[in-house]
Structure formats: C-alpha cells, structure tokens
mmCIF file as Biopython writes it, N, C-alpha, C and O atoms, coordinates in Angstrom:
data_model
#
loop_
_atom_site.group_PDB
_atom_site.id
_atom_site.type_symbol
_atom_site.label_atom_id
_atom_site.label_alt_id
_atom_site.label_comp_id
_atom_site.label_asym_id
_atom_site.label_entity_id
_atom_site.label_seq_id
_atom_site.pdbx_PDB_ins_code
_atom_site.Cartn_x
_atom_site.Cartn_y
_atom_site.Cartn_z
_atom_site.occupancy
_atom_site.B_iso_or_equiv
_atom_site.auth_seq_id
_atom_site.auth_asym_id
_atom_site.pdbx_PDB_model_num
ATOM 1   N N  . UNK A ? 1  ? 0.680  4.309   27.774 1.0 0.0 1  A 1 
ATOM 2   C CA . UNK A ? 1  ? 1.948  4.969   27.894 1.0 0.0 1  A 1 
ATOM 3   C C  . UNK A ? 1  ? 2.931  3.997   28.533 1.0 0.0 1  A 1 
ATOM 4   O O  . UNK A ? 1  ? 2.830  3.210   29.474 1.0 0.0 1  A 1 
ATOM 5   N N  . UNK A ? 2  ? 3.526  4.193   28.029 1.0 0.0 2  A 1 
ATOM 6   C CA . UNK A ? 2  ? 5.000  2.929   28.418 1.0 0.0 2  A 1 
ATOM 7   C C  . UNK A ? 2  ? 6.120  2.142   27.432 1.0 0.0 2  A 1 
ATOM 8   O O  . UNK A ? 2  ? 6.242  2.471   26.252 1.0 0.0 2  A 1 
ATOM 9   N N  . UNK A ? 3  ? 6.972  1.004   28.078 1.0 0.0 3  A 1 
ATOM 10  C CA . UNK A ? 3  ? 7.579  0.632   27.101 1.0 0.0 3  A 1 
ATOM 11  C C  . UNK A ? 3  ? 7.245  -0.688  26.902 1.0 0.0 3  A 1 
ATOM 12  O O  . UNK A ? 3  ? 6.934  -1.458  27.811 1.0 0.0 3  A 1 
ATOM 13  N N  . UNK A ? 4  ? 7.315  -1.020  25.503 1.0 0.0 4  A 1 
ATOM 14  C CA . UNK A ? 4  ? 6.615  -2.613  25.061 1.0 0.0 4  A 1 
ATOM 15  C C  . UNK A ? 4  ? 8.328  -2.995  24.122 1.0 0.0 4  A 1 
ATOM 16  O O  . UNK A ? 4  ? 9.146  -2.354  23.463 1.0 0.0 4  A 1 
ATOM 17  N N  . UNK A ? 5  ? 8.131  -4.505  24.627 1.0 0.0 5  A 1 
ATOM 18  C CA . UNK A ? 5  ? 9.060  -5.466  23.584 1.0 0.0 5  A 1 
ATOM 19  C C  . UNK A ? 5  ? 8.499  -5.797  22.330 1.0 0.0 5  A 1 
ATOM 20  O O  . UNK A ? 5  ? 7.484  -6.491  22.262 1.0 0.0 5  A 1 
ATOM 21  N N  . UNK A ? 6  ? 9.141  -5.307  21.221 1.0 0.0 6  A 1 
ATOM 22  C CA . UNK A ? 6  ? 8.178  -5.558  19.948 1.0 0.0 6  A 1 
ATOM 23  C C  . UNK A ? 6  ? 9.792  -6.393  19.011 1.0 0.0 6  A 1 
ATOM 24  O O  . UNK A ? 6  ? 10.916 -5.895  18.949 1.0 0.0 6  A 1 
ATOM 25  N N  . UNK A ? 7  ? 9.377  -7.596  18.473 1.0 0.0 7  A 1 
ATOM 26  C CA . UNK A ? 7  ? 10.616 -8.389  17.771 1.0 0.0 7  A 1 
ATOM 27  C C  . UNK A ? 7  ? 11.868 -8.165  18.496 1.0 0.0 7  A 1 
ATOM 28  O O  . UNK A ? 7  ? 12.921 -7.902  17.915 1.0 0.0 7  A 1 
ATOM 29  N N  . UNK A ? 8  ? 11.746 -8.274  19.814 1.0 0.0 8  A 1 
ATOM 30  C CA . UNK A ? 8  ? 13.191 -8.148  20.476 1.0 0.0 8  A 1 
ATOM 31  C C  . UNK A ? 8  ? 13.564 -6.533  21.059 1.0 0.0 8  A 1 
ATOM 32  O O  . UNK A ? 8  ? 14.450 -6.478  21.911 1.0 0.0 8  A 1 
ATOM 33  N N  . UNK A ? 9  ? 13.148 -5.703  20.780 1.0 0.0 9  A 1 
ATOM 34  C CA . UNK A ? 9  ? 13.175 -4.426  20.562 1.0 0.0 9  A 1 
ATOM 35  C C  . UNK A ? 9  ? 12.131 -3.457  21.817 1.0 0.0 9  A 1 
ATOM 36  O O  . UNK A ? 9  ? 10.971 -3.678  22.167 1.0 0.0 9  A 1 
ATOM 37  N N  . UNK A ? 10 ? 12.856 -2.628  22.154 1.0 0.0 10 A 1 
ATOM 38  C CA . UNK A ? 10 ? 11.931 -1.629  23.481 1.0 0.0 10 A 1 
ATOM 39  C C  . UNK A ? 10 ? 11.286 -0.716  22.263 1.0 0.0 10 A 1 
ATOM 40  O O  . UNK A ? 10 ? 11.932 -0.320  21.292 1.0 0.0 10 A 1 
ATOM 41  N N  . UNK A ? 11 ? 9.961  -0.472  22.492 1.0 0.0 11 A 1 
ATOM 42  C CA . UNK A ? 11 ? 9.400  0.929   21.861 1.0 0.0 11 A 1 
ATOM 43  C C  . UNK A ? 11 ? 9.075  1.605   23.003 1.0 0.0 11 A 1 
ATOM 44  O O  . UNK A ? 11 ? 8.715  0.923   23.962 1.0 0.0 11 A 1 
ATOM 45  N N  . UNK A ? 12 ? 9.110  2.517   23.088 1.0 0.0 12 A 1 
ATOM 46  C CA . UNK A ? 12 ? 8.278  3.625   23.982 1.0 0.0 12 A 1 
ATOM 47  C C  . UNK A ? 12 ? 7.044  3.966   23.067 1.0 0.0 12 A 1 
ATOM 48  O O  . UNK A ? 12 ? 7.016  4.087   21.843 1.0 0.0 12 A 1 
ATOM 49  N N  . UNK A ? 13 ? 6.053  4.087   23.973 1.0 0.0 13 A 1 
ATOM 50  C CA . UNK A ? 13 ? 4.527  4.621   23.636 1.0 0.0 13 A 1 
ATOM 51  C C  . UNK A ? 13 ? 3.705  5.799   24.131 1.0 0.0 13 A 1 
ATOM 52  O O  . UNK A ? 13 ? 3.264  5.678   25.274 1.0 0.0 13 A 1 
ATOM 53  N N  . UNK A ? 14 ? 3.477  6.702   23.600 1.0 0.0 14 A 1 
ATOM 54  C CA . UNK A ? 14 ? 3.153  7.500   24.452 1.0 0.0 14 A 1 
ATOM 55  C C  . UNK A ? 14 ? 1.283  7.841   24.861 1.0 0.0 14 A 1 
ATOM 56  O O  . UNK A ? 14 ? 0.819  8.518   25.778 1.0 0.0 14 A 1 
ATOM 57  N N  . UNK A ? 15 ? 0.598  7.096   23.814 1.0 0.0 15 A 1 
ATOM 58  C CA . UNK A ? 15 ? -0.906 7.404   24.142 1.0 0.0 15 A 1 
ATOM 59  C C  . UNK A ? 15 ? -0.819 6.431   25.514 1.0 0.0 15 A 1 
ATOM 60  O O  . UNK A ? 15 ? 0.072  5.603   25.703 1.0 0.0 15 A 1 
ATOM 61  N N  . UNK A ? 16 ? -1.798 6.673   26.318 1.0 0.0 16 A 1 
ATOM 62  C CA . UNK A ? 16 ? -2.295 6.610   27.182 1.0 0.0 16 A 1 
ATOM 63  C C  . UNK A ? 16 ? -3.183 5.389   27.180 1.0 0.0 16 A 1 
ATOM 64  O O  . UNK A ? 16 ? -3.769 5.236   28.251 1.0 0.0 16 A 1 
ATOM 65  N N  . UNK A ? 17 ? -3.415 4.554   26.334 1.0 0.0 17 A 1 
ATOM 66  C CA . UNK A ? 17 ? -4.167 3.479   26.062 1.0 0.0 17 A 1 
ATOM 67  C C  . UNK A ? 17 ? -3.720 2.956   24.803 1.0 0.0 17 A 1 
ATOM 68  O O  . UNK A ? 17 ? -4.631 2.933   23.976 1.0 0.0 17 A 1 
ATOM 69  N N  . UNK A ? 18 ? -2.745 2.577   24.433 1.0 0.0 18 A 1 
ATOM 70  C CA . UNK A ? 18 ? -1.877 2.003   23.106 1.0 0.0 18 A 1 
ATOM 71  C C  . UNK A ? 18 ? -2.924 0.747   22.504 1.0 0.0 18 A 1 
ATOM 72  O O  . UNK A ? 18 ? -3.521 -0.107  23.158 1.0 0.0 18 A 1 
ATOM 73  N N  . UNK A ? 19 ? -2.912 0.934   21.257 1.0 0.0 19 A 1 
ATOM 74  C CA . UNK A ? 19 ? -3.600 -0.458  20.253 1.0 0.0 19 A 1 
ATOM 75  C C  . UNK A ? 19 ? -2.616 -0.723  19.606 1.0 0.0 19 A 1 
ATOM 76  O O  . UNK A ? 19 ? -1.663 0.052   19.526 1.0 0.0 19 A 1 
ATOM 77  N N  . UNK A ? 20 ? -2.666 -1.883  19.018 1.0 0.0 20 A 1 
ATOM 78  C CA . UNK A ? 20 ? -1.916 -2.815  17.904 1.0 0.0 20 A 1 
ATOM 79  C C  . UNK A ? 20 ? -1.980 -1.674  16.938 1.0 0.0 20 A 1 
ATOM 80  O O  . UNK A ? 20 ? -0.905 -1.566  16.346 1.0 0.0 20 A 1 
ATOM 81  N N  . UNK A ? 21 ? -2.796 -0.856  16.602 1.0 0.0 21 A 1 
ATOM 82  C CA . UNK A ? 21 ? -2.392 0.074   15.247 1.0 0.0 21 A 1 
ATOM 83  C C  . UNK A ? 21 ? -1.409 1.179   15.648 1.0 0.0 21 A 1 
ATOM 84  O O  . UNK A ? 21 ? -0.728 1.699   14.764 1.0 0.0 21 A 1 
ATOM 85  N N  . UNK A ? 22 ? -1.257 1.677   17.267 1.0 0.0 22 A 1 
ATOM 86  C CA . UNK A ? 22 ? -0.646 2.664   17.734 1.0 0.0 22 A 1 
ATOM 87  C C  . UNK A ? 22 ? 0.914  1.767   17.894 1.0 0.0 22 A 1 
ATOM 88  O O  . UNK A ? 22 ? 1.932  2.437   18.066 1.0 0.0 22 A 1 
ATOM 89  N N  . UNK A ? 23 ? 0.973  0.828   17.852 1.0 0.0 23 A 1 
ATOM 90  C CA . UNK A ? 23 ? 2.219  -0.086  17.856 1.0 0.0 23 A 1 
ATOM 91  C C  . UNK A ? 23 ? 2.659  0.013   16.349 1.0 0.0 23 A 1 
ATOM 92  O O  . UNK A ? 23 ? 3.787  0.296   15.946 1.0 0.0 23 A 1 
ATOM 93  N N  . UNK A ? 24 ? 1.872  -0.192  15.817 1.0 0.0 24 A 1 
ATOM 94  C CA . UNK A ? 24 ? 2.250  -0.554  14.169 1.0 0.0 24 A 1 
ATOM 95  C C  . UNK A ? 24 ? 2.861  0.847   13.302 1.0 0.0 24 A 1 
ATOM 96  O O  . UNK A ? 24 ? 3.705  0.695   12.419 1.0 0.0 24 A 1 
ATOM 97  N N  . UNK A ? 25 ? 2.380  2.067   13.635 1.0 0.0 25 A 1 
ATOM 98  C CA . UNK A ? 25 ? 2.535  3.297   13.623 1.0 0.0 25 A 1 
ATOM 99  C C  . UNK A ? 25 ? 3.618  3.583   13.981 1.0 0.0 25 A 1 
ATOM 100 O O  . UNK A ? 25 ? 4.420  4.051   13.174 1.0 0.0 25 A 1 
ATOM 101 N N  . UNK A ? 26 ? 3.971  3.367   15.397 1.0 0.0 26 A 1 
ATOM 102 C CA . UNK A ? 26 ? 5.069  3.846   15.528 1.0 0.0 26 A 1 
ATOM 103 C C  . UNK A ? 26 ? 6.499  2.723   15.121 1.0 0.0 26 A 1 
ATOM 104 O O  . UNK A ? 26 ? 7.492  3.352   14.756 1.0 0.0 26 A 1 
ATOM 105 N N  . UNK A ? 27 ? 6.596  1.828   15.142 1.0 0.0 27 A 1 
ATOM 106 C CA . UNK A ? 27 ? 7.558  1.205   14.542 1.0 0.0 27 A 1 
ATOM 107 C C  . UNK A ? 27 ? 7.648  1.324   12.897 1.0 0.0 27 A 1 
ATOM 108 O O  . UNK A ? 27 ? 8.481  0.692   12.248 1.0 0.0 27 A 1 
ATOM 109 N N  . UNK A ? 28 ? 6.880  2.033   12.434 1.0 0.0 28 A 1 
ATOM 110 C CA . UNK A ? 28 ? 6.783  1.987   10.984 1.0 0.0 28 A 1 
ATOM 111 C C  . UNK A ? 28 ? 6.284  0.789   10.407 1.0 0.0 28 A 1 
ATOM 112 O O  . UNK A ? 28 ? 6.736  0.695   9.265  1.0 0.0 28 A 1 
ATOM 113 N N  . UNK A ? 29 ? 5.609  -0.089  10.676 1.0 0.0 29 A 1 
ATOM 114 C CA . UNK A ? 29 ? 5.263  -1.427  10.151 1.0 0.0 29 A 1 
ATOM 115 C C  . UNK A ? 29 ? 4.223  -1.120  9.143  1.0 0.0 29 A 1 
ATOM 116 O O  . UNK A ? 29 ? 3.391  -0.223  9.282  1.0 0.0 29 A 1 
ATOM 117 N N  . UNK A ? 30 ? 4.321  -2.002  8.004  1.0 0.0 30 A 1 
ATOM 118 C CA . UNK A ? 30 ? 3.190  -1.750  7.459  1.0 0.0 30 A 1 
ATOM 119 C C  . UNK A ? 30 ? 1.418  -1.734  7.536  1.0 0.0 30 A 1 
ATOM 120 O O  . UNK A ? 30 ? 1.564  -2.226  8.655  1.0 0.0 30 A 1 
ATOM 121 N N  . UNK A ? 31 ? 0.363  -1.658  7.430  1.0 0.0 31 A 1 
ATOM 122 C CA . UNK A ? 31 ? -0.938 -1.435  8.017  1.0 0.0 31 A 1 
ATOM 123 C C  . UNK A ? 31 ? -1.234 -2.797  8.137  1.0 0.0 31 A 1 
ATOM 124 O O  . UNK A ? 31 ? -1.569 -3.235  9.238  1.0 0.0 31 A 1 
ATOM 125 N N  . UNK A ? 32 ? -1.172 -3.407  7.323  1.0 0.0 32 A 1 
ATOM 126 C CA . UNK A ? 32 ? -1.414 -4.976  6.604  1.0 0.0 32 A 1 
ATOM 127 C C  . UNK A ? 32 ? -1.415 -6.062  7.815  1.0 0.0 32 A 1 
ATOM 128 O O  . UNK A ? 32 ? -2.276 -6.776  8.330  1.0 0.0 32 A 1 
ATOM 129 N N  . UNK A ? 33 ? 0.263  -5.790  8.059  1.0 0.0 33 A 1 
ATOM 130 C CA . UNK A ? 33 ? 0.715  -6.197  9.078  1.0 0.0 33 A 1 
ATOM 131 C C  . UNK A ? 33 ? -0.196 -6.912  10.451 1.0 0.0 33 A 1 
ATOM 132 O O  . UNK A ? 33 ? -1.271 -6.445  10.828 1.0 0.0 33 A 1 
ATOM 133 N N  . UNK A ? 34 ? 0.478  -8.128  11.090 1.0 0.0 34 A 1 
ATOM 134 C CA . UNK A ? 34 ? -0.359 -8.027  12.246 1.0 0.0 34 A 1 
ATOM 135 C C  . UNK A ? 34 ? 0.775  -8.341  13.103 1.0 0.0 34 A 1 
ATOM 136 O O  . UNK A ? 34 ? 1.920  -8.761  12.940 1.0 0.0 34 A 1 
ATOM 137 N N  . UNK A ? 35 ? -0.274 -7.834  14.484 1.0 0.0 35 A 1 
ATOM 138 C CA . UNK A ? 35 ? 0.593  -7.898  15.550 1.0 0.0 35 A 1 
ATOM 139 C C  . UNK A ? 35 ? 0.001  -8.942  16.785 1.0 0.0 35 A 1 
ATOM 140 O O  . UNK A ? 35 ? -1.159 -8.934  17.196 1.0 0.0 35 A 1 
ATOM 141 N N  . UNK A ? 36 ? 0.816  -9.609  17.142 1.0 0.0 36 A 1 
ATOM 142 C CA . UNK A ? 36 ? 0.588  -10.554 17.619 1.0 0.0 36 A 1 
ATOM 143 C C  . UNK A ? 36 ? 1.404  -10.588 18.922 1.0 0.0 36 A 1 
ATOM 144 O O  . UNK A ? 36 ? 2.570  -10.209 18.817 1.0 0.0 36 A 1 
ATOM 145 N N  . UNK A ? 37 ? 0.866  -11.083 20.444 1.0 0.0 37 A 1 
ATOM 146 C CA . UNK A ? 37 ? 1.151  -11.142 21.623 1.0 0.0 37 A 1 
ATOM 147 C C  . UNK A ? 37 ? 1.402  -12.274 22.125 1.0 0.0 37 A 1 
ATOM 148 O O  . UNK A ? 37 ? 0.555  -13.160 22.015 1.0 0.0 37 A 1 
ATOM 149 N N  . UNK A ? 38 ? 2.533  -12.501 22.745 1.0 0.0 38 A 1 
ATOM 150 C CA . UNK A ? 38 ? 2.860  -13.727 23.400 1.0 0.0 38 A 1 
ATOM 151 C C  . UNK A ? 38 ? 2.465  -13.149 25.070 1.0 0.0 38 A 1 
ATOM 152 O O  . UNK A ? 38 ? 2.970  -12.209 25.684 1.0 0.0 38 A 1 
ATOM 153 N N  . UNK A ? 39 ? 1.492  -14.004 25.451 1.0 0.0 39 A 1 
ATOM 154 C CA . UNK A ? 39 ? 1.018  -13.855 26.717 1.0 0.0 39 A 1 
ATOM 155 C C  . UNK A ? 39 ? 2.364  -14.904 27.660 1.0 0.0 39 A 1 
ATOM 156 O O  . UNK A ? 39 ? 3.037  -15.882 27.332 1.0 0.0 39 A 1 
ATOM 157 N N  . UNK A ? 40 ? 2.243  -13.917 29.151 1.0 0.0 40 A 1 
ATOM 158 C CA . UNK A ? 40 ? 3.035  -14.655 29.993 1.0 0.0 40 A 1 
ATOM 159 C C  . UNK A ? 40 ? 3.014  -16.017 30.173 1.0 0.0 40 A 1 
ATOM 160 O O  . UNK A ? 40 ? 3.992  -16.694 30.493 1.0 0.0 40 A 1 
ATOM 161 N N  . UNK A ? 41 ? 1.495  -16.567 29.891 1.0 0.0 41 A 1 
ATOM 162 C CA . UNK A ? 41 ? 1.072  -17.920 30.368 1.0 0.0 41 A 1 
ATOM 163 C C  . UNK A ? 41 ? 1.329  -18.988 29.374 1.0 0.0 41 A 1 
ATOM 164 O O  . UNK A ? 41 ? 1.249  -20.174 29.693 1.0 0.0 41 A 1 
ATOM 165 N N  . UNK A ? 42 ? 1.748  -18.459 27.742 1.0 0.0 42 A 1 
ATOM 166 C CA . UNK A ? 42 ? 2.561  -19.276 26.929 1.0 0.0 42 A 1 
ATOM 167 C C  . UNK A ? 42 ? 1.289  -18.864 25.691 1.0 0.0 42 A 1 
ATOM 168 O O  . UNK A ? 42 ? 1.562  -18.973 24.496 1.0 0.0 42 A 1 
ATOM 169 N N  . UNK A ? 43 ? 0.153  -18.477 26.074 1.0 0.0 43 A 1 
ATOM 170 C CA . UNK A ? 43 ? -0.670 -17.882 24.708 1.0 0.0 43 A 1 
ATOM 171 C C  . UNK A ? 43 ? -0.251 -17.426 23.960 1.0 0.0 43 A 1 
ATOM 172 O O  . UNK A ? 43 ? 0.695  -16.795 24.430 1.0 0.0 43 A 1 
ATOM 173 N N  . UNK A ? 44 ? -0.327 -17.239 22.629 1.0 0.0 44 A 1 
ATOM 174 C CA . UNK A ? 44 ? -0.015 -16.848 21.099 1.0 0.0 44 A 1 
ATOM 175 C C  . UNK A ? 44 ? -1.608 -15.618 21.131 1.0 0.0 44 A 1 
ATOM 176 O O  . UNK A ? 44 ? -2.650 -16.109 21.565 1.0 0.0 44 A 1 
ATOM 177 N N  . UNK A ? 45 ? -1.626 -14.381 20.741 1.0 0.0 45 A 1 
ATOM 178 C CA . UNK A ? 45 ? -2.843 -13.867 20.222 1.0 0.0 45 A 1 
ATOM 179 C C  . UNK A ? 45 ? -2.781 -12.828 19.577 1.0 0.0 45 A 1 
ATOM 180 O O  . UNK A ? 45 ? -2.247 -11.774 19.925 1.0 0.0 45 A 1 
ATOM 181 N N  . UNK A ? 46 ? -3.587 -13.179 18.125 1.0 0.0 46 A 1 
ATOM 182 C CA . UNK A ? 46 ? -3.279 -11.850 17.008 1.0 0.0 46 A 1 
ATOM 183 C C  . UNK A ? 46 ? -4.550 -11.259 17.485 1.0 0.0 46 A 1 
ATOM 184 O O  . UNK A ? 46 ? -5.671 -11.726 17.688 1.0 0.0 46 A 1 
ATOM 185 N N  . UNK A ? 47 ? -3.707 -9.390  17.667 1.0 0.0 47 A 1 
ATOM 186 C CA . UNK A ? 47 ? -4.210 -8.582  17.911 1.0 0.0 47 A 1 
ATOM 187 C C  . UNK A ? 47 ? -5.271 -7.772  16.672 1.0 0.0 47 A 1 
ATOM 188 O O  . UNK A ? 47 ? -4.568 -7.430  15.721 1.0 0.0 47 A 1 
ATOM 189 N N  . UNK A ? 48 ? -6.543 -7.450  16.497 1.0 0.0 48 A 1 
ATOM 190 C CA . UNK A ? 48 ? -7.151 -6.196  15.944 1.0 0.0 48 A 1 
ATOM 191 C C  . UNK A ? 48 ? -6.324 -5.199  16.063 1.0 0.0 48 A 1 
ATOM 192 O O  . UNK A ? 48 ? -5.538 -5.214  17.011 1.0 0.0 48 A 1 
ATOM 193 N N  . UNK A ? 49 ? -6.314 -4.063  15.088 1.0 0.0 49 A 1 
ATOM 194 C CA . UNK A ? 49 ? -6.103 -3.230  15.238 1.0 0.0 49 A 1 
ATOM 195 C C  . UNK A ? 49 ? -6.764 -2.036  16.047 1.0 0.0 49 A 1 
ATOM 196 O O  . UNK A ? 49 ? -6.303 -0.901  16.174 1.0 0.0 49 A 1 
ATOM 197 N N  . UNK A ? 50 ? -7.699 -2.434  16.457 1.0 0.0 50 A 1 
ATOM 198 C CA . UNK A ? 50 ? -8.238 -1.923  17.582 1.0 0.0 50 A 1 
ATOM 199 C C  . UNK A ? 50 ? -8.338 -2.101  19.033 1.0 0.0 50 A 1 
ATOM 200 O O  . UNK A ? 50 ? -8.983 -1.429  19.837 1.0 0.0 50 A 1 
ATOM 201 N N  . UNK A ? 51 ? -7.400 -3.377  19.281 1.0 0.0 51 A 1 
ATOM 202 C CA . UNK A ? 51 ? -7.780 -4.251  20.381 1.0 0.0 51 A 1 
ATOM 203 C C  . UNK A ? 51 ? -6.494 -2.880  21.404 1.0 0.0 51 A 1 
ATOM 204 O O  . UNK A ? 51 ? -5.905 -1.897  20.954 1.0 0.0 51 A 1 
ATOM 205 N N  . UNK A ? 52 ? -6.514 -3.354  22.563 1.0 0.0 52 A 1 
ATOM 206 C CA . UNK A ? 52 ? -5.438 -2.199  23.934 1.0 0.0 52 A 1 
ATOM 207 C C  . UNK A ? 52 ? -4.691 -3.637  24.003 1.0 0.0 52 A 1 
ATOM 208 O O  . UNK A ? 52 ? -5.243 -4.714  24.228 1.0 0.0 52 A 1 
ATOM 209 N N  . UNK A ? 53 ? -2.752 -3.323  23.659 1.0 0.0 53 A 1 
ATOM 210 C CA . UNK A ? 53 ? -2.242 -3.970  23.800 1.0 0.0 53 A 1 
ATOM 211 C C  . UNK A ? 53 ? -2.414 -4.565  25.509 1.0 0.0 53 A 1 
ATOM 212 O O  . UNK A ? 53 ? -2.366 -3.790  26.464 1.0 0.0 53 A 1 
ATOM 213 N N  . UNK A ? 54 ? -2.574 -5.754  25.623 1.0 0.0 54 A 1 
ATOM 214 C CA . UNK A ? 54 ? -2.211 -6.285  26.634 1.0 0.0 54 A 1 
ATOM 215 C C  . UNK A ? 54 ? -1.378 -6.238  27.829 1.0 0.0 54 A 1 
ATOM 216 O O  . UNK A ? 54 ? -0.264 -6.382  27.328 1.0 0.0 54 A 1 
ATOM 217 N N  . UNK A ? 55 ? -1.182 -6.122  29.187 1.0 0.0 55 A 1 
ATOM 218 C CA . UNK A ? 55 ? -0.188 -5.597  29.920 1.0 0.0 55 A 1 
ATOM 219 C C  . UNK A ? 55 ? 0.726  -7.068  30.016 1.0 0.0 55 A 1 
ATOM 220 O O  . UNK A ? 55 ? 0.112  -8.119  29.833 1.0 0.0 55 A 1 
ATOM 221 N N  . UNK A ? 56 ? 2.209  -7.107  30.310 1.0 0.0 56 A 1 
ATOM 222 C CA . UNK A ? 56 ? 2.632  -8.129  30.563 1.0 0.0 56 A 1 
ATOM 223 C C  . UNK A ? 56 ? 3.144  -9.264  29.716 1.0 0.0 56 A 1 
ATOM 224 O O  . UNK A ? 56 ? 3.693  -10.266 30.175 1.0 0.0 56 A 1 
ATOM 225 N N  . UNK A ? 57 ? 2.781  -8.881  27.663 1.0 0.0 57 A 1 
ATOM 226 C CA . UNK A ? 57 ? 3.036  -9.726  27.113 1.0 0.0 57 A 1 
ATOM 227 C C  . UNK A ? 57 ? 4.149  -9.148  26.357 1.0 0.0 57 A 1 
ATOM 228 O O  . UNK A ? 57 ? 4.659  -8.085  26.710 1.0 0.0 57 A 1 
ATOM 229 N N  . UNK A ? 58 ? 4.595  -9.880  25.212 1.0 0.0 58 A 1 
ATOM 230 C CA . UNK A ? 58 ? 5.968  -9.568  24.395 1.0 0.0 58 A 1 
ATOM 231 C C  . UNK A ? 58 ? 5.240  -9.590  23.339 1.0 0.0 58 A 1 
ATOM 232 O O  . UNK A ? 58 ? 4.298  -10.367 23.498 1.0 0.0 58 A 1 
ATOM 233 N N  . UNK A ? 59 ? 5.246  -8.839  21.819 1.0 0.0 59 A 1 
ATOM 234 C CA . UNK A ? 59 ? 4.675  -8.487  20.903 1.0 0.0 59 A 1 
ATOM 235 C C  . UNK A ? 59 ? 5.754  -8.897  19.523 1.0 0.0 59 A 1 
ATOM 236 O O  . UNK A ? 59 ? 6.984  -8.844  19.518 1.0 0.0 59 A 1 
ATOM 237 N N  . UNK A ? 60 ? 4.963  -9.253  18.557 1.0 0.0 60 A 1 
ATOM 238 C CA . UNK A ? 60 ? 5.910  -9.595  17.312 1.0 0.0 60 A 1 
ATOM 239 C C  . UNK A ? 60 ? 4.653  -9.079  16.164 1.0 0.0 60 A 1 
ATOM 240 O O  . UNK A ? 60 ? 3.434  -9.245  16.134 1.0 0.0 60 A 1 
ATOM 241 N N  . UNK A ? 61 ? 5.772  -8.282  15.146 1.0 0.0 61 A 1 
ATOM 242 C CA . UNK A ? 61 ? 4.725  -7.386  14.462 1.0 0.0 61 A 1 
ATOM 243 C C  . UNK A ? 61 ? 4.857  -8.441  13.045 1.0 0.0 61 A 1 
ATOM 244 O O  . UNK A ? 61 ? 6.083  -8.524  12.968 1.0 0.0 61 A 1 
ATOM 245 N N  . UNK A ? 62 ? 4.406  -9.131  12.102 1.0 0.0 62 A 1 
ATOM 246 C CA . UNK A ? 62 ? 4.577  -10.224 11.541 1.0 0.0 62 A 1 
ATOM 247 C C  . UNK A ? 62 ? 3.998  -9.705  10.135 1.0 0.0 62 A 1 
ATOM 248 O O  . UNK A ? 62 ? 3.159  -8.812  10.249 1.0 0.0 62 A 1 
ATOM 249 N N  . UNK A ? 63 ? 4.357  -10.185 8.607  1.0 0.0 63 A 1 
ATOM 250 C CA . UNK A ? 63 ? 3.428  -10.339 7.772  1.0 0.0 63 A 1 
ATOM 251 C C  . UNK A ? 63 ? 2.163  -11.265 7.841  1.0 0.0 63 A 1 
ATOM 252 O O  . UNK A ? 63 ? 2.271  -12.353 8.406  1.0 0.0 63 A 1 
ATOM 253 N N  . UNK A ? 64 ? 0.825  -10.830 7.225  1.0 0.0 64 A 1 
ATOM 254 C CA . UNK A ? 64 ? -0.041 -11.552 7.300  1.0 0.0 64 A 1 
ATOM 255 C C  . UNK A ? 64 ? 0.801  -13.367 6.570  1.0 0.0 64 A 1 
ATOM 256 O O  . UNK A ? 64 ? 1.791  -13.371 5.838  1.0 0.0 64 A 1 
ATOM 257 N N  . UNK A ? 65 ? 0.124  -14.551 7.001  1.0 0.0 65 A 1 
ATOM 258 C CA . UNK A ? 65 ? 0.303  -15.140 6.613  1.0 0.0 65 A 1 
ATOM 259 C C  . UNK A ? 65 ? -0.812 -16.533 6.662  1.0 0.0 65 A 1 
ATOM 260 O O  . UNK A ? 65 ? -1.792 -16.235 7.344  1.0 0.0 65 A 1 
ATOM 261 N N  . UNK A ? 66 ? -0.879 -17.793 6.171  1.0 0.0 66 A 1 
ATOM 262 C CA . UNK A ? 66 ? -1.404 -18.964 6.163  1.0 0.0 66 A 1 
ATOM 263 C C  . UNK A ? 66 ? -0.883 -19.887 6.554  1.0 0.0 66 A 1 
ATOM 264 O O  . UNK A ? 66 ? 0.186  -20.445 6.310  1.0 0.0 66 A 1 
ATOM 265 N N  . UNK A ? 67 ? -1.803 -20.078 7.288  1.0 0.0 67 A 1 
ATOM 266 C CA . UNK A ? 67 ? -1.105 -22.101 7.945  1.0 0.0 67 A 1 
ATOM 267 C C  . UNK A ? 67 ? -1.363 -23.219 6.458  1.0 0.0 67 A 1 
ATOM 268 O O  . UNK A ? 67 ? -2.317 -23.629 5.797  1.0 0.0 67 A 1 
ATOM 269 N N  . UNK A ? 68 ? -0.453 -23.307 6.466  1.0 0.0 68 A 1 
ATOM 270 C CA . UNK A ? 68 ? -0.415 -24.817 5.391  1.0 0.0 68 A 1 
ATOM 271 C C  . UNK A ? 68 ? -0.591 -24.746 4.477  1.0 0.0 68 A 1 
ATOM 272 O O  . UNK A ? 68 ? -0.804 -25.807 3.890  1.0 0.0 68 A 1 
ATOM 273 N N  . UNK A ? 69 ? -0.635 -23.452 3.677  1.0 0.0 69 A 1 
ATOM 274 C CA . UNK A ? 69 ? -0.656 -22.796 2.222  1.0 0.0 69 A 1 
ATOM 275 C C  . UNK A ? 69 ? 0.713  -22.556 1.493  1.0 0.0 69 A 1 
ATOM 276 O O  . UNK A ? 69 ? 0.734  -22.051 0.370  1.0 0.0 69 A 1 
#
C-alpha cells in the first residue's frame, strides 16, 4: 500500500504487498510488459511478475526488448 514513481508518474497502490503485476494492472500496461526498478544504489532490476516491488526504488514499465538485436 502506498505511492510508487512509475515513468515519471505517482501511482497509488492499494494491496498491502504490491508485485510488478499489481503495478502493471493498475497503470493499464500491457501483461507482456516488464517492469523494471532503478534501485537507490544505481542498480537496474527487471522485476517477475511475482516478485514485491522493492521499497525505495523508481520503476519504469518498458516493452519487452533485446540487447543488440
């Protein structure tokens, strides 16, 4: 429960233990989609859709994509 920065943007959340799919849901993003956390300490990490968003990081909901393809 709380508010997360997602692409620049406040969401409010209301479960009580939020996942990358409860993020993706409520912004309307597509399922496909991933969501990915910029940790305070300068980490990059794509989230499962099962994983509990992280406390403390900034979130960017992204198309899947390939490095160097």
């Amino acid at each position: 429960m709380g508010q997360y920065v997602i692409n620049g943007d406040v969401v409010d959340l209301q479960e009580e233990k939020p996942t990358a799919a409860d993020l993706k849901r409520e912004t309307g993003c597509p399922p496909e989609d991933w969501v990915m956390a910029s940790m305070p300490g300068g980490e990059v990490q794509k989230l499962s859709d099962t994983q509990l968003l992280p406390k403390d990081a900034d979130f960017s909901i992204v198309p899947p994509f390939t490095y160097g393809g």
